[in-house]
N, C-alpha and C positions, 0 to 999 in steps of 0.2 A: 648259679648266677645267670647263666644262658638264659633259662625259661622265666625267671624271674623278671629280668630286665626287657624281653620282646614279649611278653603277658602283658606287663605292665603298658606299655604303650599302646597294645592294644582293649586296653580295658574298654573306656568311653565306646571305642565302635563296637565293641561286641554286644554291648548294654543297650545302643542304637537301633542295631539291626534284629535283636533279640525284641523288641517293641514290634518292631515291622514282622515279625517269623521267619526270620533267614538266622540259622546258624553258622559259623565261622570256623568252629571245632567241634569234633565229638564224644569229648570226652565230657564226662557229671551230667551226658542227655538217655535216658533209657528209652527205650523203642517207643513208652508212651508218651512221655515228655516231647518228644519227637515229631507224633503224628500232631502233638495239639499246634506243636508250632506252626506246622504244616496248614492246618485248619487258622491258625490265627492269623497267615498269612493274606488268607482269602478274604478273613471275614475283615480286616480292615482296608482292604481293597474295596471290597463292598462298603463298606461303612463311610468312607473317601467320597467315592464316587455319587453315593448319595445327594452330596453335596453338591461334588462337581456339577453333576447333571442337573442340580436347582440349579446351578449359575447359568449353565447354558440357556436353559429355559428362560429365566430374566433376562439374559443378553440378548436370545430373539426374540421376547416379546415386547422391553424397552426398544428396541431397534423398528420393533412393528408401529409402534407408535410416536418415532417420529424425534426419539431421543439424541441428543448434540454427540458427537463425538468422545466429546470432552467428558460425561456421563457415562459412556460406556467402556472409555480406556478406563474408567476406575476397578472393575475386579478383573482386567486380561490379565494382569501382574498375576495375582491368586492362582486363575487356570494352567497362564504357563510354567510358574511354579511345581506345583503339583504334577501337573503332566510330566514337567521333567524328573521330579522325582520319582514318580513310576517307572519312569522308562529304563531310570538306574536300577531300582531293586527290582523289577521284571526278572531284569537279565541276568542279574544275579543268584533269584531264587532259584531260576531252572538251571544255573552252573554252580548251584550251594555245593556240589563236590570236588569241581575243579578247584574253589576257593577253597575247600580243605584239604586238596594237593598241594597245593601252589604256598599254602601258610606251611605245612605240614615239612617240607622240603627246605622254606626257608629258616625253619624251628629248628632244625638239624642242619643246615646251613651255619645259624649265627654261631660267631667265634664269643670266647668266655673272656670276662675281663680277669681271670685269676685264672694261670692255668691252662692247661690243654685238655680239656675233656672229649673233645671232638680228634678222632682219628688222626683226620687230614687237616687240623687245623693247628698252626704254630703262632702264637699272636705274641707279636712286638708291642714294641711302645709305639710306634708309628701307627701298626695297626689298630691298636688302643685308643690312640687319639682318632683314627677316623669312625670305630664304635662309638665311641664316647659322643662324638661332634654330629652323630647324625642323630643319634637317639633322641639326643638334645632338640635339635632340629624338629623331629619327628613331634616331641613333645609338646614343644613351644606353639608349632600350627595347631595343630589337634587342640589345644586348650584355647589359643586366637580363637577359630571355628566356633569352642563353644561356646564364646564371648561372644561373638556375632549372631548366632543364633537364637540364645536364649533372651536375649531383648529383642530380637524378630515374633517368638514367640507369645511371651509377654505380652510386648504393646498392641500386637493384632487381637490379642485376646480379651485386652483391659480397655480398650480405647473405647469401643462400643456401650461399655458398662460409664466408664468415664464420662461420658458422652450423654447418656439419659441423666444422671445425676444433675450434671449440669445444666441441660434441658427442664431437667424439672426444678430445679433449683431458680429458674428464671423464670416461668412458665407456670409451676406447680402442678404441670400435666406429667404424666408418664408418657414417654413415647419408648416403645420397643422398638432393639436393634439388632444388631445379629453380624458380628465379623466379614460373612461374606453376605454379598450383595444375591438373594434367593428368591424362587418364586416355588413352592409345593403343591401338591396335590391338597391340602388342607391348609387353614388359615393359621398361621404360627406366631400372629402376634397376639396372643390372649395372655393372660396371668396365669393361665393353665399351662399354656403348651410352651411360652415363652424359656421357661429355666431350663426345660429338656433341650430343646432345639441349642440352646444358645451351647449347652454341656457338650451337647452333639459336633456343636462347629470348633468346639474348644480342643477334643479329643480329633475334631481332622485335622487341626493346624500343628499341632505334635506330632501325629502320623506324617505329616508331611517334612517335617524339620526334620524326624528320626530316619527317612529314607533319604533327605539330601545329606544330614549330616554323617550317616554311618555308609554309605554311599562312598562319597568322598574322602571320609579319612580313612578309609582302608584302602581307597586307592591312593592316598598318599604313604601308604606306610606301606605297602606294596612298591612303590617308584623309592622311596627311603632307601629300605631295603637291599632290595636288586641294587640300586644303583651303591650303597656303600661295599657291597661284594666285590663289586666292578674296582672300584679305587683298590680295595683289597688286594685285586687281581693285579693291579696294574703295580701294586709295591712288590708284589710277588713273583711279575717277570722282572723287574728291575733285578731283582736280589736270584735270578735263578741259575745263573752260571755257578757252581760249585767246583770244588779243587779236584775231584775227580767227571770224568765222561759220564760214567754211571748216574751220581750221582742229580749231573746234571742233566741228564734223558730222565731219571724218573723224575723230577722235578718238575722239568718240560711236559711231562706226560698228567698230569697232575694239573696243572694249569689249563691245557688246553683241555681236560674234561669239566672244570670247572665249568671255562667261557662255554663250553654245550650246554652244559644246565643254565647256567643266567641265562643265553639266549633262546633254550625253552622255556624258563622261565616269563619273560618279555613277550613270548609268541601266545602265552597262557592269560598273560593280565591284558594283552591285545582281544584275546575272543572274548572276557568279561568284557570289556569296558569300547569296543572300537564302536560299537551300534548307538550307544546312546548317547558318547561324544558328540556324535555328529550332530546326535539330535539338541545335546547341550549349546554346542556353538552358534547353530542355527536358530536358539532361542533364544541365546543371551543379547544377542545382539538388540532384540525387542524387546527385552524385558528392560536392558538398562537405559533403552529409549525412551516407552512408556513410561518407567520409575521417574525419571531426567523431567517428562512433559509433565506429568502431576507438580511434582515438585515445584516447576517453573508456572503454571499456569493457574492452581487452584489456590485458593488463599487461605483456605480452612488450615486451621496449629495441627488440628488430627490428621489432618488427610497428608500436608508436610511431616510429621512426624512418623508416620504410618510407611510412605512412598519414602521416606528417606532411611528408612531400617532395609527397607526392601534394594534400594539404589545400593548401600551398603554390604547387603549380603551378597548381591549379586556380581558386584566388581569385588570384591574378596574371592568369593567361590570360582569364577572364570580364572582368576588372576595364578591363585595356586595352582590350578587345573593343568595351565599352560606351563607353569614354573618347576613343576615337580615333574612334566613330561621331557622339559629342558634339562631338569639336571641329570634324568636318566639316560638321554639319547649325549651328551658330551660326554659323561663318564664312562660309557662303553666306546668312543671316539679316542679315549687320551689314553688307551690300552695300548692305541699305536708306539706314543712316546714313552711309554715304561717301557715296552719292550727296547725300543731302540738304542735308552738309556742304560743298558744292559750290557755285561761286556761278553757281548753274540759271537764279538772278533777274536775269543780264544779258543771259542770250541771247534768241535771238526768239521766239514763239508756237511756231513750228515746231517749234524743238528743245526747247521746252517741254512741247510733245503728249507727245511721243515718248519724255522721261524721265519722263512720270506712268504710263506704258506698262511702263518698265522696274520703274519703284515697286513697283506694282501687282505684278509677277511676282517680283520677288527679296523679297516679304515673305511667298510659298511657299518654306519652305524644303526645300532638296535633303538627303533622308536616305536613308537607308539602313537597311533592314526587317528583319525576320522573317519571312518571306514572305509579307508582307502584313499581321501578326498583330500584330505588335508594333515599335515603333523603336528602332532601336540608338544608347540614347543612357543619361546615368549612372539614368535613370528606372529604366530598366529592370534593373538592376544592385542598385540596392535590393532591386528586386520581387525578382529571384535570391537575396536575401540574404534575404530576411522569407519568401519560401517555404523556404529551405534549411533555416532556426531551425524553422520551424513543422512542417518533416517528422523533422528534430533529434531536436526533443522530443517527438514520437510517436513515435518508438522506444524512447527512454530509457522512456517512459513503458509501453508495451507487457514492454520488456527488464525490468524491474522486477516486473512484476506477476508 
């Protein structure tokens, strides 16, 4: 039941990241299987950037000539996008092993809902219901995400095709389009080259979904996780004075090597993910601006439909971000009150020392950064939100004059 139920949650990410060539585990991968992953990692990176790098091109060459604002905030959404999603599986790919620590650990970590299969593990009803209620949790976002994605997806993909029908359907011309706004080294709107190009930008807008979305839900099922141990822990000092001294020292001893492993754990999903946080935070704030100004300013049903999938994913994806770094940094905080809750006043001096020791340390709580700059908790998710209005309304305010 153990590996059954924490697989299971991790299905959809492993399917994600496996698109991108980051593996999660190593088992059913043979050395060759392996290396190709390896090689597909690169080659869709290349394949991406292909892209990218037409956009940059049309952004400085529209800009050479003179193009509004308003014209060019249309593909910054796409680039910062993208960019952000590199930045996650970047850093992921070159710590593909810390992440097969860090699951590997927590795979032998989770407690069973039947049963004690796990050594150190004694699971109650209590602790049943906090398995049961995060799994749940864990589940519910992860399938949200892929609700929000896969109409990101879609509609970036079909709107252009949409789009010509309708054009010629009024028109009776064909006008070729293409997802992102590109300028090539060859001319890609012919009936030749058009279906390859368009297939091209179809399979980078997947690439790019598969690196936010498997990205992000491992990091949320990593803060799940950790953080449902932590509640675990913290039923676990409550109930840890026993009828015998013995008894309750190896208990105590028990407990406090857990809290070392969650807290290396935390210090492990801190070196995946503290780098490109930063760079998430620092983005979002302008991606849900630009999204915000389109939407308000352009009139076109596509281009509103398009920018508001994007506006969408965007305060979804921030909002979990911060939320699931909140519920990890307060669940390793309320360690304090289980233990307190505890009855500490009947054992001896000794093991009295010894939990003013643990007091002391679990009322630091274990988070999780911005590399250094800022904590990822709902604080900081405001701050995203009251910077994004306040760069908002300096455009409107600019776009107007």
């Amino acid at each position: 039941m153990t590996k059954v139920v924490f697989e299971k949650s991790l299905k959809l990410t492993k399917l994600s990241l496996l698109i991108t060539g980051i593996r999660i585990d190593r088992t059913n991968y043979n050395r060759f299987v392996a290396k190709l992953l390896h090689y597909l990692f690169y080659f869709n990176l290349s394949f991406l950037y292909t892209d990218i790098g037409a956009e940059f091109w049309w952004f400085f060459k529209e800009m050479q000539t003179g193009k509004s604002f308003l014209e060019l905030s249309f593909c910054a959404p796409c680039i910062i996008i993208a960019l952000l999603g590199t930045a996650k599986c970047v850093f992921l790919f070159y710590h593909e092993d810390l992440i097969i620590n860090v699951l590997n650990k927590l795979r032998s970590m989770h407690p069973t809902l039947e049963g004690n299969d796990v050594p150190d593990v004694d699971v109650d009803e209590i602790e049943e219901k906090i398995v049961k209620n995060s799994v749940k949790c864990l589940n519910l976002v992860i399938s949200l995400l892929y609700y929000v994605c896969t109409p990101v997806v879609v509609s970036f993909s079909l709107i252009p095709v949409v789009s010509m029908a309708f054009h010629y359907y009024q028109t009776g011309e064909t006008k070729y389009m293409f997802p992102y706004q590109v300028i090539y080294f060859f001319d890609p709107f012919t009936k030749e080259r058009w279906p390859i190009v368009y297939l091209h930008h179809v399979w980078s807008t997947v690439i790019v979904a598969a690196y936010v979305f498997g990205s992000d839900t491992l990091f949320y099922a990593l803060c799940t996780y950790i953080q449902m141990h932590f509640k675990i822990l913290r039923h676990r000092f409550e109930n840890m004075v026993k009828d015998s001294t013995e008894e309750t020292r190896a208990q105590l001893v028990k407990n406090i090597v857990r809290h070392q492993e969650l807290i290396e754990l935390v210090n492990q999903v801190e070196i995946l993910y503290s780098k490109s946080t930063l760079f998430n935070i620092v983005t979002s704030s302008v991606l849900i601006c630009l999204s915000g100004f389109n939407i308000t300013t352009l009139k076109d049903t596509s281009v509103i439909i398009l920018f508001g999938t994007f506006l969408y994913m965007s305060l979804s994806q921030i909002s979990l971000l911060c939320y699931f770094g909140d519920l990890l940094m307060n669940s390793s905080i309320q360690l304090t009150g289980g233990i307190y809750n505890s009855l500490w006043y009947e054992t001896d001096q000794e093991i009295k020392k010894c939990i003013l020791l643990i007091i002391i340390r679990t009322q630091k709580p274990c988070k999780l950064t911005a590399a250094k700059f800022a904590d990822l908790n709902l604080s900081a998710f405001t701050t995203i939100l009251s910077r994004s209005w306040s760069y908002f309304a300096l455009l409107r305010t600019m776009y107007k004059e």
